[in-house]
C-alpha positions in Angstrom: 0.0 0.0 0.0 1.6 3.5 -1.0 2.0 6.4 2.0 -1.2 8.4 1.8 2.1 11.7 1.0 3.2 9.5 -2.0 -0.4 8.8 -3.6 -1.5 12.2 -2.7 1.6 14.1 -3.7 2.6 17.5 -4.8 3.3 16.7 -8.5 -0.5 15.3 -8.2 -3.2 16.4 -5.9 -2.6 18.7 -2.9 -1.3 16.2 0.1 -4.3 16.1 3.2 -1.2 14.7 5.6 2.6 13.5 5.9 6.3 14.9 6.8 8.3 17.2 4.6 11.8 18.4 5.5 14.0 20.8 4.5 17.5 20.7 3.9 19.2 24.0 4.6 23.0 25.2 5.3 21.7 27.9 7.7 18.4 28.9 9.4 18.8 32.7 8.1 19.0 31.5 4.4 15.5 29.5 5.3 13.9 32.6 7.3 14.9 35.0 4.6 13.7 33.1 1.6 11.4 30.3 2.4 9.6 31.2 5.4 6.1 31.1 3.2 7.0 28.0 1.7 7.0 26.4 5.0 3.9 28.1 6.5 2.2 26.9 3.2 2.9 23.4 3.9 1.7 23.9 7.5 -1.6 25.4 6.0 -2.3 22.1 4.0 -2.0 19.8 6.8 2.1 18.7 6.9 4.2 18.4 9.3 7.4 20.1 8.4 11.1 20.2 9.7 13.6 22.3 8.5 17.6 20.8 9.1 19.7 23.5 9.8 22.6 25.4 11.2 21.7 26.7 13.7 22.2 30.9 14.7 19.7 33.4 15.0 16.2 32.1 13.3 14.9 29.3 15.4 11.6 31.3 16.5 11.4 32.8 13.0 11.1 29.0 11.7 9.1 28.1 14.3 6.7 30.9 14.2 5.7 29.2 10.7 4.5 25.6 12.5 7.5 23.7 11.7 10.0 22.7 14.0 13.6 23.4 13.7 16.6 20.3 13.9 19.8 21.9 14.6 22.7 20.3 12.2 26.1 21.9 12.9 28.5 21.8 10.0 31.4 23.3 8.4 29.6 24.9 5.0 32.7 25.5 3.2 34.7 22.1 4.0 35.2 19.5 1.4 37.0 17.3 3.7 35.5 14.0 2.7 35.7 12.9 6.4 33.5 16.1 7.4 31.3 15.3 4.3 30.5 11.8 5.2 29.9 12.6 9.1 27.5 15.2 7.6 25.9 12.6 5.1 25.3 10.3 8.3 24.1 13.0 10.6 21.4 13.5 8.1 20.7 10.3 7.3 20.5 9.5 11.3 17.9 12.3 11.4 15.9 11.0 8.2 15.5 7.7 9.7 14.4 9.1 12.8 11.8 11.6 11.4 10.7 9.4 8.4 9.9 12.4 6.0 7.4 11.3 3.3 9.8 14.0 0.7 13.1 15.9 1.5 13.4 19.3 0.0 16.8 20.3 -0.4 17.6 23.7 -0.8 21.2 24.8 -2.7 24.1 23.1 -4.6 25.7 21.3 -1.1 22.2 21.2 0.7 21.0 18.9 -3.0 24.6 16.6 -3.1 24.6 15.9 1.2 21.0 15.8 2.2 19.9 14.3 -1.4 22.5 11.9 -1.1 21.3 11.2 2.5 17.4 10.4 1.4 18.3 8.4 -1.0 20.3 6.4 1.1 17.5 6.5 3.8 15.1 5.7 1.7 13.1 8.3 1.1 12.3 8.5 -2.6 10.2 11.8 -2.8 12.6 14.5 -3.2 12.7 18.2 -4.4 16.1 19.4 -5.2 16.0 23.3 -5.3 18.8 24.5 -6.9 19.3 28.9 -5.9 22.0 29.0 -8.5 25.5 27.7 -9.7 27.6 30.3 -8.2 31.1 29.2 -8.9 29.8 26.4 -11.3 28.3 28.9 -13.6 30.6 31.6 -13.0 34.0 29.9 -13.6 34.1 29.2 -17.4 37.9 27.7 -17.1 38.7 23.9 -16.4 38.2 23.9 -12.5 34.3 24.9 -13.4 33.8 22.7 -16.3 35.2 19.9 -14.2 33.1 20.8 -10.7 30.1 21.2 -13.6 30.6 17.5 -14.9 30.3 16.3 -11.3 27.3 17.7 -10.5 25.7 16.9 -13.5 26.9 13.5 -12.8 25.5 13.5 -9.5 22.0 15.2 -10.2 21.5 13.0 -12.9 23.1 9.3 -11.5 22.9 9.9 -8.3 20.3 12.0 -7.2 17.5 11.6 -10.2 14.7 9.5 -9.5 11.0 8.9 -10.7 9.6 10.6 -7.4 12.1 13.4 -7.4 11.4 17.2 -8.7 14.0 19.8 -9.5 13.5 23.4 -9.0 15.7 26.4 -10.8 15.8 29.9 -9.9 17.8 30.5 -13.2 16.5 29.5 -16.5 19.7 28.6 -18.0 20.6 25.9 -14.9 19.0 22.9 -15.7 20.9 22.9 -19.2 24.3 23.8 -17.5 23.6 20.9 -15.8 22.9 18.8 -18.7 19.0 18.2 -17.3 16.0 18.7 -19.6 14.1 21.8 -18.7 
């Protein structure tokens, strides 16, 4: 029998009930930008947690309906050692809260916390990318390389018949070799 989120999902009729949670490097990129977003979901009957660093926006969050899990993390690391612990902090949490879909929000937000649902999982996902920054900036090697690893990624990965990517940018999803 399918989870009444999965039958009655977002890319199909509005969901009555389930878990959504959010994937976010810090809590004042979530208040600033996706505040509604959450209170929306609240207003159709979800329960929603946002992941999150941790600073200054816990009651802003909270002031939505959703409920705020503290992640602390180094943002700008690429140790693979700090990665994985990341990847299985969020996995821990996935198993514990059992979303029904995981919205990740930005570039390391989609590669950790998709890569942590779909090793929990949990196949509804919604990858929002905000923009490329130094992927679509840098047009030597360095950015064509980092570029052919996240399309790699997004595409082998990540990709899935229950997940949904979102673009801020219209030129994006074909910089990342996707099919707008």
């Amino acid at each position: 029998s399918s989870s009444p989120c999965l039958s009655n999902s977002p890319w199909g009729e509005p969901m009555a009930e389930g878990k959504l949670l959010f994937v976010v490097t810090e809590d004042w990129f979530f208040a600033s930008h996706f505040l509604p977003m959450a209170r929306a979901a609240r207003e159709m009957g979800l329960d929603v947690v946002v992941v999150a660093r941790e600073r200054a926006h816990r009651a802003a969050i909270e002031g939505t309906g959703a409920r705020l899990v503290a992640l602390e993390a180094e943002r700008k690391s690429l140790s693979p050692k700090l990665i994985w612990r990341q990847v299985a902090a969020l996995v821990a949490i996935m198993k514990r809260e059992r979303p029904d879909i995981v919205h990740c929000i930005a570039l390391r937000s989609i590669a950790l916390g998709g890569l942590a649902a779909r090793i929990a999982g949990i196949e509804g996902r919604v990858l929002a990318l905000t923009g490329l920054g130094f992927l679509g900036a840098n047009r030597g090697l360095a950015g064509e390389m980092a570029r052919l690893v996240v399309r790699f990624g997004m595409r082998q990965a990540l990709d899935g018949p229950r997940t949904r990517f979102l673009f801020e940018n219209t030129d994006d999803p074909a910089m990342l070799g996707l099919d707008p």
